[in-house]
C-alpha positions in Angstrom: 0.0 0.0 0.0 3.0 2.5 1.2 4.2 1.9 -2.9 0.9 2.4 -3.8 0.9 5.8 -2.4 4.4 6.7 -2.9 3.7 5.9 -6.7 0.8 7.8 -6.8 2.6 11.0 -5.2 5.3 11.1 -7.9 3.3 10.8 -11.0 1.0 13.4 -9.4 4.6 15.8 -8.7 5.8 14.8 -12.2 2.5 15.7 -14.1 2.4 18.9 -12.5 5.9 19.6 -13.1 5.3 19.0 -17.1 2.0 20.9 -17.5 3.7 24.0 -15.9 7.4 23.7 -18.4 5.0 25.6 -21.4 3.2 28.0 -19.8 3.8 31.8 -20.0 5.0 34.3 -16.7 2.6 37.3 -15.7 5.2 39.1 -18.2 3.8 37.2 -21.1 0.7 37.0 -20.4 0.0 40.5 -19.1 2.3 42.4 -21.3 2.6 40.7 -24.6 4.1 43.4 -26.3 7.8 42.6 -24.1 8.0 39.6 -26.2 10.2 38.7 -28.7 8.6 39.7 -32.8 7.9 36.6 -34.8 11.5 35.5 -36.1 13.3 36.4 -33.2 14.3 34.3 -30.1 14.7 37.3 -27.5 13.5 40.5 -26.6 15.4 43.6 -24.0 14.7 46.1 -22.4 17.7 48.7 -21.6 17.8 50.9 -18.9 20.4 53.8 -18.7 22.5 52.5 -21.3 21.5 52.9 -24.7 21.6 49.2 -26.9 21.4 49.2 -30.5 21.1 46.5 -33.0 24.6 47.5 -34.1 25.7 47.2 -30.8 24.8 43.9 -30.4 25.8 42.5 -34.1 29.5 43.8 -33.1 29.2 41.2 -30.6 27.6 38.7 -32.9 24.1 38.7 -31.7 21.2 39.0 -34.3 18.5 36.9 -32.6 16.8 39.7 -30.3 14.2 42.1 -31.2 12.6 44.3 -30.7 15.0 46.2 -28.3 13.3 49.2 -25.8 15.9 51.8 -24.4 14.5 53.3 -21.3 16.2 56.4 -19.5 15.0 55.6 -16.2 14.5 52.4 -14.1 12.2 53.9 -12.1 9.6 55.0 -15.2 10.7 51.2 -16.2 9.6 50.2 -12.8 5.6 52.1 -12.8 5.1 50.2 -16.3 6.0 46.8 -14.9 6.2 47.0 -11.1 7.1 43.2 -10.7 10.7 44.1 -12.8 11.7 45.5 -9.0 14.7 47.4 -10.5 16.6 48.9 -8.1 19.2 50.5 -10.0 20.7 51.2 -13.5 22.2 50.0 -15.8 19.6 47.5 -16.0 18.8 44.9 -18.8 15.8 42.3 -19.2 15.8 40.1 -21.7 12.4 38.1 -22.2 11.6 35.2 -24.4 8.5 33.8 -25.8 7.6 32.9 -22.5 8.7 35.9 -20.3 11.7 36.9 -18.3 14.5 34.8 -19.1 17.2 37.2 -17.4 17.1 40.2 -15.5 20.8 41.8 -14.7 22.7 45.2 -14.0 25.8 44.0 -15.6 25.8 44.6 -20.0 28.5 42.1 -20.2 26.9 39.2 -18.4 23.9 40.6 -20.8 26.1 39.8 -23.9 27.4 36.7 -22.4 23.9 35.2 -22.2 22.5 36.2 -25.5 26.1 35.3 -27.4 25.6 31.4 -25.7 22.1 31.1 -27.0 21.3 28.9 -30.0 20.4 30.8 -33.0 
């Protein structure tokens, strides 16, 4: 009976661990327009430091877009209060599904979206 339950208990943990891999953040679902544009893997938001697409094809990144330059974290921060910026620079980076990474430091901003697969 004890495998019976024990059985029971991780099919139920491992079903609700694979309905929850697809679904979207509050980002995504609440603010669709932070997403990525069809064709593209990644979207980012800049704060206090200004990111072009040139910028990031010197470092050999094509696969984000659009790309939103924002002067202030705090007028960042009354659009989308859950971001909880605290300081800038600051850069999010969402995919289809939401936030994928939220930092203050550009070059471990470049770092991520260099390592991705195109």
């Amino acid at each position: 009976m004890k495998k019976i339950i024990n059985g029971s208990l991780v099919l139920l943990l491992l079903s609700m661990l694979v309905a929850c891999t697809d679904e979207k953040d509050d980002f995504a679902r609440i603010h669709p327009n932070l997403l990525p544009s069809e064709g593209h893997k990644y979207s980012l938001q800049a704060v206090g430091k200004e990111i072009t697409f040139d910028l990031l094809e010197e470092s050999n990144i094509t696969n984000v877009s659009p790309i939103t330059n924002e002067a202030s974290y705090k007028s960042l921060n009354e659009h989308y209060p859950k971001l909880e910026l605290k300081k800038e620079p600051a850069f999010i980076v969402f995919d289809e599904n939401g936030l994928v990474l939220k930092t203050y430091d550009y070059e471990e901003m470049i770092d991520f979206l260099q390592n991705q697969d195109e």
